[in-house]
C-alpha positions as CSV (number, residue, x, y, z in Angstrom):
1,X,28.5,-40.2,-28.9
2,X,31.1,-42.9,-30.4
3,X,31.1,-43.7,-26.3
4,X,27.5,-44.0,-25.8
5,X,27.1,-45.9,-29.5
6,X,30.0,-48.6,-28.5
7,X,27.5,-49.2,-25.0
8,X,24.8,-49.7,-27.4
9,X,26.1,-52.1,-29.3
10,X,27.8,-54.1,-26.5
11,X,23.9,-54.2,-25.2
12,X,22.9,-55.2,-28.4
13,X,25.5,-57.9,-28.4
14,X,24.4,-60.0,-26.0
15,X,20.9,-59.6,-26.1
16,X,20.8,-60.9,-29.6
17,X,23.1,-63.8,-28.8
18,X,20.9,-64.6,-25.6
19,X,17.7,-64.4,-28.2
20,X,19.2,-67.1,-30.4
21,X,19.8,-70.5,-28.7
22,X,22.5,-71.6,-31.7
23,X,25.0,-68.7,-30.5
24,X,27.7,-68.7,-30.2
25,X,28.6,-71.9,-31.6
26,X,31.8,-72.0,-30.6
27,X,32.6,-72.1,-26.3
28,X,29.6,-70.2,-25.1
29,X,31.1,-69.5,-21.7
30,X,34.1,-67.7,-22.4
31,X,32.1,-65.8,-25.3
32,X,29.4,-64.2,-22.6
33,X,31.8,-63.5,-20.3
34,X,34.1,-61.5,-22.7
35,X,30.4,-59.9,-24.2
36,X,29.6,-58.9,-20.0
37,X,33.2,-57.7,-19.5
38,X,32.9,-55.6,-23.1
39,X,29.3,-54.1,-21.7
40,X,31.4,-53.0,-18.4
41,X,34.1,-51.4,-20.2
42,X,31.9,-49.4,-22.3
43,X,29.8,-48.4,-19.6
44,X,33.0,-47.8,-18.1
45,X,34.4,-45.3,-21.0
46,X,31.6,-43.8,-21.0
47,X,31.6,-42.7,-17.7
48,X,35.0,-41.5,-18.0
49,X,34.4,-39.7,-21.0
50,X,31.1,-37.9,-20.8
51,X,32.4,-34.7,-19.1
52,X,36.1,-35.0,-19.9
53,X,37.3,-33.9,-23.5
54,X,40.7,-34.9,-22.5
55,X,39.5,-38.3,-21.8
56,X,37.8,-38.9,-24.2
57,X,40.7,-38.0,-26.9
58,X,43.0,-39.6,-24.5
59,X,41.1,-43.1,-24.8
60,X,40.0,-42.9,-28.3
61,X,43.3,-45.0,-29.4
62,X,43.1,-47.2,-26.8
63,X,39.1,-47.8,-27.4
64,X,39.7,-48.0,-31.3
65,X,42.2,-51.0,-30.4
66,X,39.6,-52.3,-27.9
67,X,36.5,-52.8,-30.4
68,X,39.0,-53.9,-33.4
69,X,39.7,-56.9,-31.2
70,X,36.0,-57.1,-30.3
71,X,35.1,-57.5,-33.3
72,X,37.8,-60.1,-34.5
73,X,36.7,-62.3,-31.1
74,X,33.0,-62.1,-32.6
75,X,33.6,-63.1,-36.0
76,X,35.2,-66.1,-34.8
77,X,33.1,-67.1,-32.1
78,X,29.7,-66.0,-33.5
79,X,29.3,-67.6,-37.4
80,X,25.9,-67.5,-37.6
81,X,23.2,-65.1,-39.2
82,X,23.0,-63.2,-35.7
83,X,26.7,-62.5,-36.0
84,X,26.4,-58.8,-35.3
85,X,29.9,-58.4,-37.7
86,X,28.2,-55.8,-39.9
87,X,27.2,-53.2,-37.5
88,X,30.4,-53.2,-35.5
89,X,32.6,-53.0,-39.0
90,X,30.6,-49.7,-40.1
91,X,31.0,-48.4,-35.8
92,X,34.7,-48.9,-36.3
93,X,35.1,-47.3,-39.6
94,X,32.6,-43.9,-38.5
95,X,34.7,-43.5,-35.1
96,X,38.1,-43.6,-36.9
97,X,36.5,-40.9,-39.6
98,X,34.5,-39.0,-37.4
99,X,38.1,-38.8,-35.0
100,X,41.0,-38.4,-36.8
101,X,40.5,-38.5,-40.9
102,X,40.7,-40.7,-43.7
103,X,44.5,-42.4,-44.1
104,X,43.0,-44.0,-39.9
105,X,39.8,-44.8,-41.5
106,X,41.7,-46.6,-44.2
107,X,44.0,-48.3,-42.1
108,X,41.2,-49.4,-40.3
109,X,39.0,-50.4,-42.7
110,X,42.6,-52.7,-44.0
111,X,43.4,-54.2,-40.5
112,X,39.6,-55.0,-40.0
113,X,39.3,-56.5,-43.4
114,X,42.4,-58.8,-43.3
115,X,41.5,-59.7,-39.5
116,X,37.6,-60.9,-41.0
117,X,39.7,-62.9,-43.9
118,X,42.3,-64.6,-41.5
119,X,39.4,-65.7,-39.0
120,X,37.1,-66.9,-42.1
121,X,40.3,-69.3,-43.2
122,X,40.1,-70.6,-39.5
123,X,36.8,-71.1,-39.8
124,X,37.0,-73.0,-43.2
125,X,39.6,-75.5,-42.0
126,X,38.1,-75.8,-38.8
127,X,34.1,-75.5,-39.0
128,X,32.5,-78.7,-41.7
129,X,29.6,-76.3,-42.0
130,X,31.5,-73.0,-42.9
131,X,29.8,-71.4,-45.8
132,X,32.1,-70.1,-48.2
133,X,29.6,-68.1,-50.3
134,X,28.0,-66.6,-47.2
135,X,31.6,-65.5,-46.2
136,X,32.9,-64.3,-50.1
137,X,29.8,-61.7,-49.9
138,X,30.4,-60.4,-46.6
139,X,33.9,-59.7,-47.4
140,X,33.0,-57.5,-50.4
141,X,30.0,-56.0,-48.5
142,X,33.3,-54.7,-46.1
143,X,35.2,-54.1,-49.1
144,X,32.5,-52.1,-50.5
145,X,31.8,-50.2,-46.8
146,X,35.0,-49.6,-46.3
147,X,35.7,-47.5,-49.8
148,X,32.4,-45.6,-49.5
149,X,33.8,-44.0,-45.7
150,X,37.6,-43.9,-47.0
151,X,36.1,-41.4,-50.2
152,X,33.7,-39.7,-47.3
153,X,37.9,-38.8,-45.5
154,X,39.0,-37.8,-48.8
155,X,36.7,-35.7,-49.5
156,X,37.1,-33.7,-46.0
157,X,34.1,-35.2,-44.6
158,X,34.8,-34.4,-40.8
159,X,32.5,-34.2,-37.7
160,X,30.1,-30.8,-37.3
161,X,28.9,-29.6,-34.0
162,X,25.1,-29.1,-33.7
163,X,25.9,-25.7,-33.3
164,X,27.0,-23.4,-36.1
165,X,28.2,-20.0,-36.0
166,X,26.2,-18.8,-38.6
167,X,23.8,-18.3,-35.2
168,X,27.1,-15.2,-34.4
169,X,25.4,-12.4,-34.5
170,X,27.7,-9.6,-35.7
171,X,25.3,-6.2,-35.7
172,X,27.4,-4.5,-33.4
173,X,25.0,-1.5,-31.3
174,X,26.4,2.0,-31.1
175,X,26.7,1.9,-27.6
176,X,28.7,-1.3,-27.3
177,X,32.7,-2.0,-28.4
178,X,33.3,-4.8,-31.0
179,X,35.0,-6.3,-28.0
180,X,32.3,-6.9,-25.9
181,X,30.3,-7.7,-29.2
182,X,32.3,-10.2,-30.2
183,X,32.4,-12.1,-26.5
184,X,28.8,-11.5,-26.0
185,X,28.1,-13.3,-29.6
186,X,30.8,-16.4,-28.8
187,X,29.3,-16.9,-25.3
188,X,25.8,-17.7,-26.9
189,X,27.1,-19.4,-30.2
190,X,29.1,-21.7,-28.0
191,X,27.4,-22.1,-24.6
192,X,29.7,-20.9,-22.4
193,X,28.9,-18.7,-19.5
194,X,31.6,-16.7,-19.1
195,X,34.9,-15.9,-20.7
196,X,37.3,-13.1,-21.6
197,X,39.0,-11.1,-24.8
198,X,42.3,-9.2,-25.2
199,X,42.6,-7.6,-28.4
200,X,46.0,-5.7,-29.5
201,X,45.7,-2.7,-32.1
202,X,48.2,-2.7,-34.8
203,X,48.4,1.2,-35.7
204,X,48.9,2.3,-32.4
205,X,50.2,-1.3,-30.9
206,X,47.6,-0.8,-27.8
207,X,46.3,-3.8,-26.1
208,X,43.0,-4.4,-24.4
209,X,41.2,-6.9,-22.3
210,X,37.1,-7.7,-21.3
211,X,36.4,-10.0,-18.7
212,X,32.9,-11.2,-17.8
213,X,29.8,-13.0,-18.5
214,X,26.7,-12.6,-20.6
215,X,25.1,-10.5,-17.1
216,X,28.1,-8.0,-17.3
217,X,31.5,-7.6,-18.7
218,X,34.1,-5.2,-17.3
219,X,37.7,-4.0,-19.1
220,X,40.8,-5.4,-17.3
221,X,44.2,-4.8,-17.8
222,X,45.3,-6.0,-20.7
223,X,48.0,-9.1,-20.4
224,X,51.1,-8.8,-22.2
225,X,52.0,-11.8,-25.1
226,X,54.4,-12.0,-27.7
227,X,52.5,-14.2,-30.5
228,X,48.9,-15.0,-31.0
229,X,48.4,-19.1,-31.7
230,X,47.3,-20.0,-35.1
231,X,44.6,-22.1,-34.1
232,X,41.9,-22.8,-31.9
233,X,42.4,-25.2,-28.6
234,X,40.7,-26.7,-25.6
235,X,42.6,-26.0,-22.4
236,X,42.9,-26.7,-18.6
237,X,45.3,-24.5,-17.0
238,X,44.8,-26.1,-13.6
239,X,45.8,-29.4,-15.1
240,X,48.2,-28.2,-17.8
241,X,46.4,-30.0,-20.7
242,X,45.5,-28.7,-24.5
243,X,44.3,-30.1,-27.8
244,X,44.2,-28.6,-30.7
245,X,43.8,-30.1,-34.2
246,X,46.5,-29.7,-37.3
247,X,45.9,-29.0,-41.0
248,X,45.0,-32.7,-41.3
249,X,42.4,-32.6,-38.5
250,X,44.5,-34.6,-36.1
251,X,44.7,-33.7,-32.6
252,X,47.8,-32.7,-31.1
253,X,48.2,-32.3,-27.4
254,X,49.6,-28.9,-26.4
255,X,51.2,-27.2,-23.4
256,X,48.3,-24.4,-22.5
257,X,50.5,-22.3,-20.8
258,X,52.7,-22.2,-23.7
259,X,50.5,-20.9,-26.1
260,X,49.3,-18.2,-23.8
261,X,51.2,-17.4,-20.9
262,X,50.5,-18.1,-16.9
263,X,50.6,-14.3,-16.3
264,X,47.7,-14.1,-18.4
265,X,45.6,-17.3,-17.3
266,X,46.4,-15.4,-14.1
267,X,45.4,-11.9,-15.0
268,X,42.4,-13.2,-17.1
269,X,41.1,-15.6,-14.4
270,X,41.3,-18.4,-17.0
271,X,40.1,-22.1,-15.6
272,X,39.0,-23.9,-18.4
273,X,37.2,-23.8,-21.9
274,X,37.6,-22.8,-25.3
275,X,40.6,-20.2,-26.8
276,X,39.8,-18.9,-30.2
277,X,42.5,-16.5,-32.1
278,X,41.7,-14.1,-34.1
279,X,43.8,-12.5,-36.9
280,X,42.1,-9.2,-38.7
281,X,44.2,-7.1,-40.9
282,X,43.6,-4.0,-37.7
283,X,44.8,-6.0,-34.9
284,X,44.8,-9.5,-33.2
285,X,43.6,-11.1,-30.7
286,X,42.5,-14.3,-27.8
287,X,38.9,-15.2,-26.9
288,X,38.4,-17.2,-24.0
289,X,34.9,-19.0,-23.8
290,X,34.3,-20.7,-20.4
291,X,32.3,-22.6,-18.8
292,X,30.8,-24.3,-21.4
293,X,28.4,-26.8,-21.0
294,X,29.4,-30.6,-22.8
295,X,32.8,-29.1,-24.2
296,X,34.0,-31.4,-26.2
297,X,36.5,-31.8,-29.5
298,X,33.8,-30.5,-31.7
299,X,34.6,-27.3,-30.4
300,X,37.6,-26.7,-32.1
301,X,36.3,-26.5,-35.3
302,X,33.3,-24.6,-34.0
303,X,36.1,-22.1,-32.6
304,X,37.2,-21.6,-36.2
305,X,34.0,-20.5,-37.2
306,X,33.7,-18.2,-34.5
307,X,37.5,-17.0,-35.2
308,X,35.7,-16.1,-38.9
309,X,32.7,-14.4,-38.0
310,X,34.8,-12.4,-35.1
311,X,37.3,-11.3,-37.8
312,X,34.8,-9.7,-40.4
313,X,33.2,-8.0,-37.6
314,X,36.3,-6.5,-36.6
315,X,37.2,-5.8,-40.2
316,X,33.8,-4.5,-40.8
317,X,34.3,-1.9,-37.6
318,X,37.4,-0.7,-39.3
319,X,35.5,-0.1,-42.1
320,X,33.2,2.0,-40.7
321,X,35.4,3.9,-38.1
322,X,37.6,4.9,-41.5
323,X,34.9,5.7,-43.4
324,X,33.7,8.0,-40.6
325,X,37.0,9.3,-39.9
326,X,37.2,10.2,-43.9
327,X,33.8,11.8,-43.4
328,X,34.7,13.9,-41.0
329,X,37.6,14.8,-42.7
330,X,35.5,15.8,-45.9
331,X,32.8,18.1,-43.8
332,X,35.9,19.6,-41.9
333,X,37.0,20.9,-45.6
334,X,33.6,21.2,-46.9
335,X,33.2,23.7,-43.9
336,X,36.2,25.3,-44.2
337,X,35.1,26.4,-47.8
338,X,31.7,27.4,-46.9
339,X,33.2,29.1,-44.2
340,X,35.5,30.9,-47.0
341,X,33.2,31.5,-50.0
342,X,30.7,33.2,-47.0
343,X,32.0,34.8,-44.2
344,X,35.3,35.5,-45.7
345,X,34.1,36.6,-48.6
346,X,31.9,38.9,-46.9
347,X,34.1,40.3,-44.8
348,X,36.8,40.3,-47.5
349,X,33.8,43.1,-48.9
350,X,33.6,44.8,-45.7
351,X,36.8,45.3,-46.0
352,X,37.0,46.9,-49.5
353,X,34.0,49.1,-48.4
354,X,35.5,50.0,-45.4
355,X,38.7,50.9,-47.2
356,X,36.0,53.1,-49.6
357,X,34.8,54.8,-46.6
358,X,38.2,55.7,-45.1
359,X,39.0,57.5,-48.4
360,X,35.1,59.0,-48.3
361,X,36.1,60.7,-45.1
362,X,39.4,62.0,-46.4
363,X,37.4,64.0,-49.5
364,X,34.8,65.5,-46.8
365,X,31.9,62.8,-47.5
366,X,29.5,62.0,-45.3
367,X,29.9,58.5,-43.8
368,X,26.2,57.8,-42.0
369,X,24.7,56.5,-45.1
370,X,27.5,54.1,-46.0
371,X,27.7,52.9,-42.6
372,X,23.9,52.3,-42.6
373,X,23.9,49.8,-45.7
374,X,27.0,48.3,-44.2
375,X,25.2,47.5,-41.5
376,X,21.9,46.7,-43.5
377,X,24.2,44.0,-45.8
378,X,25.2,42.1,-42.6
379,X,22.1,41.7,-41.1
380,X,21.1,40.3,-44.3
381,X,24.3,38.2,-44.5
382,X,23.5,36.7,-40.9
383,X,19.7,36.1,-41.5
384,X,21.1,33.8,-44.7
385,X,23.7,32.1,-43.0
386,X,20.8,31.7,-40.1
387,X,18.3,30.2,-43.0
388,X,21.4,27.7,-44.5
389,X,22.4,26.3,-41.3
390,X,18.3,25.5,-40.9
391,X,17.9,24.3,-44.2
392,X,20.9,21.7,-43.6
393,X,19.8,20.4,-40.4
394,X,16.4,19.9,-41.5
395,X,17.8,18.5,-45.1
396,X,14.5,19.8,-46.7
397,X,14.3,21.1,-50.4
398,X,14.0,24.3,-52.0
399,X,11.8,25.0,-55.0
400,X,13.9,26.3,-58.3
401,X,11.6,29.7,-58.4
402,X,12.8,30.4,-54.7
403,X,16.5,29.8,-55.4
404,X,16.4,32.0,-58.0
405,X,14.7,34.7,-56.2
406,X,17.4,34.0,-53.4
407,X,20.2,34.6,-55.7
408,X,18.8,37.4,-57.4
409,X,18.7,39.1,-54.2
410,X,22.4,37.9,-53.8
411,X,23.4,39.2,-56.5
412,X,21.9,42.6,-55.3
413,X,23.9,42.9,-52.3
414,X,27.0,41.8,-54.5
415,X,26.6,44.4,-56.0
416,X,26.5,47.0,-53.8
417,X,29.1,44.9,-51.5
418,X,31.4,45.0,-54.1
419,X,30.7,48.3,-55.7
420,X,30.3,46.3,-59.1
421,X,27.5,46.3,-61.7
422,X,25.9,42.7,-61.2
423,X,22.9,41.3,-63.8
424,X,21.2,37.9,-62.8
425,X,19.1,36.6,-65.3
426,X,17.2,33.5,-64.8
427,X,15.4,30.3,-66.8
428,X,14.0,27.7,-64.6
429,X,11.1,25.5,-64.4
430,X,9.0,24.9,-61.2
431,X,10.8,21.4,-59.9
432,X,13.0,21.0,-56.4
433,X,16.4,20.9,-55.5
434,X,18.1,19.5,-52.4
435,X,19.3,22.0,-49.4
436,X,22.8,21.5,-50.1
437,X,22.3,22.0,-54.0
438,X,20.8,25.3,-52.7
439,X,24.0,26.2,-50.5
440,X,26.3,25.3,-53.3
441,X,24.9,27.7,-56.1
442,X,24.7,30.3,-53.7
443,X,28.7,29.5,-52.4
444,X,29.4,29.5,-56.2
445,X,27.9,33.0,-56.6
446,X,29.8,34.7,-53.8
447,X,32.9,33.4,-54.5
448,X,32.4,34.0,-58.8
449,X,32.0,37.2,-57.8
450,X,34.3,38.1,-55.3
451,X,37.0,36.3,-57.6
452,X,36.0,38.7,-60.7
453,X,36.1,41.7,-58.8
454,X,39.4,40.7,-56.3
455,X,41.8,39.0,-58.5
456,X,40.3,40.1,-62.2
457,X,39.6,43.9,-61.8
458,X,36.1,43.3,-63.4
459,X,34.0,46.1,-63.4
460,X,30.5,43.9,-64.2
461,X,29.7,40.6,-63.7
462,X,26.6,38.7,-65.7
463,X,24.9,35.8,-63.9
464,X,22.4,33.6,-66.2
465,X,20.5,30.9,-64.3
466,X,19.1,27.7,-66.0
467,X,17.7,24.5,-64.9
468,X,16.2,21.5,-65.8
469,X,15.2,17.9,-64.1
470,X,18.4,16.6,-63.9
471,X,21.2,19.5,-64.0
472,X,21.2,23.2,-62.8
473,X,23.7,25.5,-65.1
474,X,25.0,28.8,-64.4
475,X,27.2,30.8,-66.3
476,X,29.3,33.6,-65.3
477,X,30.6,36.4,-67.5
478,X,32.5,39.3,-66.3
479,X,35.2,41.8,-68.0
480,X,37.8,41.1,-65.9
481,X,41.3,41.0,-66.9
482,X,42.2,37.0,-68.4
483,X,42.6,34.1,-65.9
484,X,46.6,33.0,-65.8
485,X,46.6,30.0,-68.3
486,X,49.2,27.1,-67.8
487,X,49.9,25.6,-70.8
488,X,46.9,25.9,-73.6
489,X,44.5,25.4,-71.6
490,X,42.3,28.2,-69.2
491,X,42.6,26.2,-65.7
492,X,39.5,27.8,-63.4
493,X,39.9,29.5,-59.7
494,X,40.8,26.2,-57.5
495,X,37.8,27.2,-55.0
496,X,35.5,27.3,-57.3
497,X,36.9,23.6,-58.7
498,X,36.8,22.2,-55.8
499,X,33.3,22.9,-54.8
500,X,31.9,21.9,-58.1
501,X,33.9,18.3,-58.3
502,X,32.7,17.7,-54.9
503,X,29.1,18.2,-55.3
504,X,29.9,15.7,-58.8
505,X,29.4,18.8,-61.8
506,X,31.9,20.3,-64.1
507,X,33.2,23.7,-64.6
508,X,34.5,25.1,-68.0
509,X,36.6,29.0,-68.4
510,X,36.7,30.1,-71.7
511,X,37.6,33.7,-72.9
512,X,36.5,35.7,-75.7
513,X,36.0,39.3,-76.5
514,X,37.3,41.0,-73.7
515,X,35.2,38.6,-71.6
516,X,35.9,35.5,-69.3
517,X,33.1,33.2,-69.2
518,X,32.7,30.4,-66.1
519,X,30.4,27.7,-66.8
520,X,29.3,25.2,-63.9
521,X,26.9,22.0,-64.2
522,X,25.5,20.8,-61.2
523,X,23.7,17.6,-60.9
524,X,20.2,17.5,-59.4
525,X,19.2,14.1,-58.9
526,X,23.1,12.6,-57.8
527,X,25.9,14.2,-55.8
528,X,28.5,11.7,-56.3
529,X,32.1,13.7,-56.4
């Protein structure tokens, strides 16, 4: 653009002087052919620049030196009211900003200045019609000018790509890595056709590589590198040639190969483009976008927003693969309690009834009948553990009146399982309660029971039931022999604890009268732990 602008204005230049028949007033000859041999050399840099980022940051001090003396040539040939002075000061001031920052646009706007102020003292000596007023305005109209674009560097005004990254889309699908996410997203943000990624893990120090192009992408093996660059760059690996830009947005030429390795240009099948690092705080890793149509400088800093975007995506993927991985971890536990408080439990019973029978058979008894409700108790046990495993795959919910019917029942078999005298009394209303809510009291009841009865000796065992919109409350009384208490305080059965934190209720033991009393609170409407 600065190419095509200086063109432009060379155009302009000449036209307007061969429009006004009093310019140049000072030899007209020499003046047109230095304007034709200006329009030739822009047309010239322009054709050298248009494809060619190297080029064009190659030339761009050279060019900058060009159109400073341009413009000094003008101002002294060309005095008149077509002097085309004020255009060409502002082009010279944007390119310096809008290439390097604002100590060159400063400089520039200095040199230019002084060079306009020296030729206007020529002038005044030399030209009787110089007009001194004309020139005092002009030089604080630059002045001016040239603070306004010096403040614009300050304030980190630099050049922005017409693309953004905000266009990275970073909604990763299930069935597609973050790798080929990422490249997929950086191929479209910046234009490029095809390009690669190598990514290195840091827990388990595991690289891997993705080659390809938007059509298809395949793994490769991953190339091996020591340190991942810091910054963005442009590179040509068949010409050796880099840029990059430092923390004062200056461009530095780098050695390609240096900052990633000929093994892995090799390996990568790496031509020429864009390389953006990125740094997460699971890994690190190099994108390659290729291909790319009108690369240019502007790149770079497009390649740091793409470095962003491609780092919270990996962060975000983290995220989620730890919070699944904790998941996991919780319903391994949560089914390893379930698992305890039913089918050990249960058979933990079968056990102690069995035990009943063996001694049965020693005294003479008949052992068909006790057999029978055996048998009766685990059909029952597998046509609940039948309806639980239902109720948690469809995630339905389960009226209050039912549950309480359910663990009346349960409390039935209990007893008989247990050979222990077990009351259930109940007081709800006629709302719902989620599946799980519904697994949990009934847990709570088998392993209350089982723990009065196995570790306290209890002979009966009291179950009241009470519920309202937002908590369900049971309470457990039995005549068991005391819980163990460590310091003052009654600490309750850790199975039971657990299972009640993690669905987000409380649970009290208190003892009094020759009776040990469990009370649990169970939310309704949240099951936060």
């Amino acid at each position: 653009m600065i190419a095509l602008g200086r063109l432009m204005l060379a155009v302009m230049f000449v036209l307007a002087i061969w429009l006004d028949l009093t310019e140049p007033n000072r030899d007209p000859a020499s003046t047109y052919r230095l304007l034709l041999g200006y329009v030739v050399l822009s047309a010239a840099i322009v054709a050298i620049t248009w494809k060619s980022w190297w080029w064009d940051a190659k030339l761009a001090g050279p060019a900058h030196a060009l159109d400073i003396a341009m413009f000094t040539a003008l101002v002294f040939l060309i005095a008149g009211y077509t002097s085309p002075f004020f255009p060409f000061f502002i082009f010279l001031l944007l390119s310096a900003a809008i290439r390097w920052g604002w100590q060159e646009t400063a400089l520039t706007a200095i040199l230019v200045t002084l060079l306009y102020v020296l030729t206007g003292f020529v002038g005044l000596h030399s030209d009787p019609h110089f007009e001194l007023y004309r020139f005092v305005i002009r030089t604080v109209q630059l002045l001016i000018v040239s603070l306004i674009l010096i403040w614009f560097g300050v304030t980190q005004w630099v050049a922005r790509p017409a693309f953004r990254a905000s266009e990275f889309k970073t909604d990763a699908p299930p069935d597609r890595s973050p790798l080929e996410t990422i490249l997929i997203a950086a191929l479209k943000t910046a234009g490029g056709r095809s390009g690669a990624m190598v990514w290195r893990d840091q827990r388990s120090g595991e690289a891997q590589a993705l080659v390809g192009s938007l059509a298809a992408m395949a793994e490769a093996k991953a190339p091996a590198w020591t340190e991942t660059p810091r910054t963005s760059f442009l590179y040509d690996f068949r010409k050796e040639r880099g840029l990059a830009r430092d923390a004062e947005y200056n461009l530095r030429v780098l050695a390609p190969h240096n900052m990633v390795g000929r093994d892995s240009a090799t390996a990568l099948q790496l031509s020429e483009g864009l390389a953006v690092p990125i740094h997460a705080e699971n890994g690190e890793g190099l994108l390659f976008i290729e291909r790319v149509a009108s690369l240019s400088t502007d790149h770079i800093e497009l390649g740091r927003e793409i470095a962003a975007a491609a780092e919270a995506l990996m962060q975000r993927h983290a995220l989620i693969r730890a919070a699944e991985e904790g998941a996991a971890n919780r319903s391994r536990i949560e089914l390893a309690r379930d698992l305890h408080d039913s089918v050990v439990q249960f058979l933990a019973g079968a056990a102690f009834r069995l035990e009943a029978m063996r001694r049965a058979e020693v005294a003479g008894r008949k052992l068909e009948p006790e057999l029978d409700e055996l048998k009766r108790l685990m059909l029952q046990e597998q046509g609940e553990l039948r309806s639980f495993i239902a109720a948690l795959r469809s995630g339905s919910e389960v009226n209050l009146t039912d549950l309480a019917a359910d663990l009346r029942a349960l409390s039935e078999r209990l007893s008989k399982h247990w050979a222990v005298e077990c009351e259930f009394d109940a007081k709800t209303t006629d709302g719902k309660i989620p599946a799980r809510l519904h697994l949990d009291a009934h847990q709570l009841v088998r392993e209350a029971v089982a723990n009065a009865v196995r570790h306290a000796g209890a002979r009966s065992v009291r179950i009241a039931l009470a519920a309202d919109p937002t908590e369900l409350r049971m309470d457990f009384f039995n005549d068991g022999a005391e819980f163990p208490a460590f310091g003052d305080r009654l600490h309750p059965p850790t199975s039971l604890q657990e299972r009640v934190e993690q669905a987000g209720g409380t649970i009290e033991l208190s003892r009094g009268m020759q009776m040990t009393k469990v009370s649990i609170a169970l939310p309704i409407t949240r099951r936060t732990a």
